[in-house]
Every structure is written in C-alpha cells, then in structure tokens.
N, C-alpha and C positions, 0 to 999 in steps of 0.2 A: 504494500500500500504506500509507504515511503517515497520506493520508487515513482511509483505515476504521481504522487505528490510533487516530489520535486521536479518533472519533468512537465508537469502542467504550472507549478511557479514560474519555469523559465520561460515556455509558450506566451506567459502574461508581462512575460518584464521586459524594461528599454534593452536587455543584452539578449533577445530572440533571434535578432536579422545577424550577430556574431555566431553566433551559437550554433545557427546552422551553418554557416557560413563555414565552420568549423569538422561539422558534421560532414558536411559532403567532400571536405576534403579528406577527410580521414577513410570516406566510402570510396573516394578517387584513388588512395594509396593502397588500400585494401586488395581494388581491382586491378590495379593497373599499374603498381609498381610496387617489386615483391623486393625485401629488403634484404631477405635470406643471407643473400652474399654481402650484405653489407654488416654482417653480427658480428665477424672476426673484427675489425676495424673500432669496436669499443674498446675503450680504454680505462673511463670511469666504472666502480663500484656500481653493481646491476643486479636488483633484486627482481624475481620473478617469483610469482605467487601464484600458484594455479590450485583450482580445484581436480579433484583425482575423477570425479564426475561430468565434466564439461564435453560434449562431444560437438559443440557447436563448429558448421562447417559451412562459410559462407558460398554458395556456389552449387550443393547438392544436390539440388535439383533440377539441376541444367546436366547433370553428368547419370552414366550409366550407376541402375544401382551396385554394380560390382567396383565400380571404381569411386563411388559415395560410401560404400562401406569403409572404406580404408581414410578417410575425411575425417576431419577433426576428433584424433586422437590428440586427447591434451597433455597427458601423461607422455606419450609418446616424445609430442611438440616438446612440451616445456623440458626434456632432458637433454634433447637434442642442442635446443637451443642456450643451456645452461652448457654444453660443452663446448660450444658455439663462440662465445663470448667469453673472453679471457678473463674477465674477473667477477661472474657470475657468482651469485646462490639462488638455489633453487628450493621453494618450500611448498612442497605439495601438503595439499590438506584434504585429508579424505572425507566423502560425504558431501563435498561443495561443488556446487557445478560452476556455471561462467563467469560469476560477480564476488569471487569472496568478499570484497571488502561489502558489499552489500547484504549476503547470505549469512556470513559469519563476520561479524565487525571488530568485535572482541578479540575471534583472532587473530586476524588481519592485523590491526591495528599493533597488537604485542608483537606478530611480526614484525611491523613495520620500524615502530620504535627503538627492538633491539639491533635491525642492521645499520637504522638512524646514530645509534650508539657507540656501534661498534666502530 
C-alpha cells in the first residue's frame, strides 16, 4: 500500500514531469543499452542487495517460453554480477523478491548501514 502511496504523491507533485522524465530513461537503458561489459570498469565500493525470490525479467514475453524460462534469474544475476565488479558484496536475502528495500526495510536498511560503515 506504501508503495502506490508514494507513487501516487509523486503523480501529484511539481517533481512528476522529472520523475518521468527519469523513468523513461532508465526504460531507455534497460532496453537499449546493456551495461554488462561495463561492470569490470567499477572501481568504487558496490553493494548489491537482491532478493533470492525475484524472477523478474523485462522482455518475456516477447521471447520463446524456453528461452523466458532461463530470464530473470536473480540469484543467478546478482553473483554473476558481484564477481563482475571488482569491489562488490553481495547480500542475498531469502524470501524477498524484486524490492527488498520495500518488502523487507528492516533488513535492507541494516544492510545498508553496515556497508555505509564499513
């Protein structure tokens, strides 16, 4: 409920015409420019937070179900990508699917603070 809460405050406030503005660039990136090869090339401290439950896979249903099956593995993704990225941690949290910092806050957030810490 939260969530539509806050995503209907933003539809109503002077920062909507950003907001999207933001949005579709992020769909534009999504689509259209895969950054994959660009994950070696971090440098900076990189936390990745994934839920062990997320199977979300933008594009699915444009593609065969044998090759949509193999699609948004986040488990998968997010280890990949933690050995990806030279100074990665990776914290899977199980039982959470696409949003932890939304689905689980509590933990998220202790995550967050103690790599802020570290």
């Amino acid at each position: 409920m939260l969530f539509v809460q806050i995503r209907d405050r933003i539809a109503m406030s002077a920062e909507y015409p950003r907001w999207t503005r933001a949005m579709a660039r992020t769909w534009q990136t999504i689509y259209r420019e895969p950054i994959r090869y660009e994950l070696p090339v971090l440098t900076q401290p990189t936390l990745l937070v994934i839920g062990l439950e997320d199977r979300i896979a933008l594009g699915r249903a444009y593609v065969s179900s044998k090759i949509g099956q193999t699609m948004g593995n986040f488990p998968e993704l997010g280890r990949f990508t933690a050995k990806t990225i030279p100074n990665a941690k990776l914290v899977e949290l199980p039982g959470i699917g696409h949003i932890p910092h939304h689905e689980a806050p509590e933990q998220f957030e202790k995550v967050l603070l103690e790599f802020l810490g570290s």
